[in-house]
C-alpha positions as CSV (number, residue, x, y, z in Angstrom):
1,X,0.0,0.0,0.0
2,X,1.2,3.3,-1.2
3,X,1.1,6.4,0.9
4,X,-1.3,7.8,-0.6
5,X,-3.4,4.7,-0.8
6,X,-2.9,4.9,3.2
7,X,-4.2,8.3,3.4
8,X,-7.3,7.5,1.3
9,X,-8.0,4.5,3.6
10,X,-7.6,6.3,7.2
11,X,-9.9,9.1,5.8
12,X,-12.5,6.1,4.7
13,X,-12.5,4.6,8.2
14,X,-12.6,8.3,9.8
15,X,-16.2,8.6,8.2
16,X,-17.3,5.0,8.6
17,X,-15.9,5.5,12.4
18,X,-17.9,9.3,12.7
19,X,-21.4,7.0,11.7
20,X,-20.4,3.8,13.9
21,X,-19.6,6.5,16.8
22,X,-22.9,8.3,16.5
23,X,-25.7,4.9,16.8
24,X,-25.5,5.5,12.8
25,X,-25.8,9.2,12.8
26,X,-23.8,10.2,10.5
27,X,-22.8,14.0,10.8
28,X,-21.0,15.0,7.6
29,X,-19.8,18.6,9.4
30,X,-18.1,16.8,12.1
31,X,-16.9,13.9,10.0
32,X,-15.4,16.4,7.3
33,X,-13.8,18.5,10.3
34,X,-12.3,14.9,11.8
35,X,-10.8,14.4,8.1
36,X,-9.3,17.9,8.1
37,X,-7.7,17.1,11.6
38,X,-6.5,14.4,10.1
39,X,-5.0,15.9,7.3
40,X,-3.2,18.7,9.4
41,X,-1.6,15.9,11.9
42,X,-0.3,14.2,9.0
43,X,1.5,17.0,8.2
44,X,3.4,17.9,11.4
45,X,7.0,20.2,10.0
46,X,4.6,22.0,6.9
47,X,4.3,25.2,9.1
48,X,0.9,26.3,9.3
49,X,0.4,25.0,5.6
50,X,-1.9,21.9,6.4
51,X,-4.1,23.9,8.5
52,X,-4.7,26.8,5.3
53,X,-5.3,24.3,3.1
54,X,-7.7,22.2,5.4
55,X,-9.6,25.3,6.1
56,X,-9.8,26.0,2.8
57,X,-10.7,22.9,2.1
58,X,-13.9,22.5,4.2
59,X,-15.1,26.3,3.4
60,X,-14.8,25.7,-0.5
61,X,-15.3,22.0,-1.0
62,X,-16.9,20.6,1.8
63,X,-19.3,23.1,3.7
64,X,-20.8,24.5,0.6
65,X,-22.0,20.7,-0.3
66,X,-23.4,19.6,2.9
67,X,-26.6,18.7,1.8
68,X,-25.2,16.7,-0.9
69,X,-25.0,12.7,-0.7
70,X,-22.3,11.7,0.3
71,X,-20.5,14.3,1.4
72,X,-17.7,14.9,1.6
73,X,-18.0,14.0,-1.7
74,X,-15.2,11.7,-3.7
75,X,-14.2,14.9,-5.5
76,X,-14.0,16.7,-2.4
77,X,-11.6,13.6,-0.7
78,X,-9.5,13.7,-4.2
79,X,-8.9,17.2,-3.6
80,X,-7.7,16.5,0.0
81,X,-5.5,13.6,-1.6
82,X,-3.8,15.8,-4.3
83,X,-3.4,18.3,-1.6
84,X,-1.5,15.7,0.5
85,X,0.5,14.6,-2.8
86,X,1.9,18.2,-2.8
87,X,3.0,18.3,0.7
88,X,4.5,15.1,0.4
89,X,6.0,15.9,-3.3
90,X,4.7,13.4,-4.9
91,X,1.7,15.2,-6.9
92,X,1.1,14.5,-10.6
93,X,0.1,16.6,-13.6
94,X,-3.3,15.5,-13.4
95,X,-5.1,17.1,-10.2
96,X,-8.3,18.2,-8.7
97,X,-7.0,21.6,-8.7
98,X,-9.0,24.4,-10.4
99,X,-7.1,27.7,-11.6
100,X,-8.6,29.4,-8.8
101,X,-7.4,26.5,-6.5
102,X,-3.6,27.1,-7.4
103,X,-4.0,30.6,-7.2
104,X,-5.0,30.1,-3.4
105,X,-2.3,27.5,-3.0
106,X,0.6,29.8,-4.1
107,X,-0.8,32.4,-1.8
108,X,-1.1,30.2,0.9
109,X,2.8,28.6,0.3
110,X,4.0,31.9,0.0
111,X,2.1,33.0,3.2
112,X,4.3,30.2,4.9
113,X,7.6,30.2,3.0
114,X,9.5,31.3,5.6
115,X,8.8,28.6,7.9
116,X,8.8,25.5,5.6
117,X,11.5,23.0,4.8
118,X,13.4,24.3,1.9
119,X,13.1,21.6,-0.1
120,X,9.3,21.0,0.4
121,X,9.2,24.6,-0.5
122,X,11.1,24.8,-4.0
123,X,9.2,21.4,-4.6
124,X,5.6,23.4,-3.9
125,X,6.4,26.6,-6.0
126,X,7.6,24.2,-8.9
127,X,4.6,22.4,-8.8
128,X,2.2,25.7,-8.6
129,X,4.9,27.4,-11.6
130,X,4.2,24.1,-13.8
131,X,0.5,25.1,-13.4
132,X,0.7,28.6,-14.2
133,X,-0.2,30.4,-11.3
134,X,3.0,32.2,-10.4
């Protein structure tokens, strides 16, 4: 199992847990915050990186969708997992990213760049140059 096949399968027990937890009553707020804690203690030596992106995250591709079945939805959970795949330096050319999305990333890396490992860094802003948003 890869890492990112490992990160895929904690979040899926984190909501399968949330409903098992709750007498089967599932909460998809608190399940989707659970995943974004998740995320952000995976990601211990990023700065304050993991925390921007899981708030931005949950504002603009969770909360808005709460209604929605499921939710988060698997587009949503990509997201998270590309966002994880750039952290960890491993992201490919094909993401869930929208321009918008990689606008907010370089904004958010370079809110942080002081404070992140060099070489996660220059691995980030490559990344974000390759997708035309610096």
């Amino acid at each position: 199992m890869t890492d990112i096949q490992k990160f895929y399968s904690d979040i899926d027990k984190i909501i399968k847990h949330d409903r098992a937890d709750n007498a089967g009553g599932y909460n998809a707020e608190r399940a989707s915050r659970a995943v974004a804690d998740f995320f952000i203690s995976s990601n211990k030596g990023m700065a304050e990186l993991p925390s921007s992106l899981a708030e931005y995250w949950l504002n603009n591709k969770v909360l808005p969708h709460l209604s929605e079945d499921p939710c988060p939805s698997a587009d949503a959970i990509d997201w998270l997992g590309d966002a994880q795949e750039l952290l960890d330096g491993t992201i490919d050319a094909d993401t869930h990213f929208s321009a918008n999305d990689w606008e907010e990333l370089r904004d958010m890396v370079n809110c942080e760049a002081e404070d992140l490992p060099i070489d996660a860094l220059t691995s980030m802003m490559s990344v974000i140059m390759d997708h035309g948003a610096i």
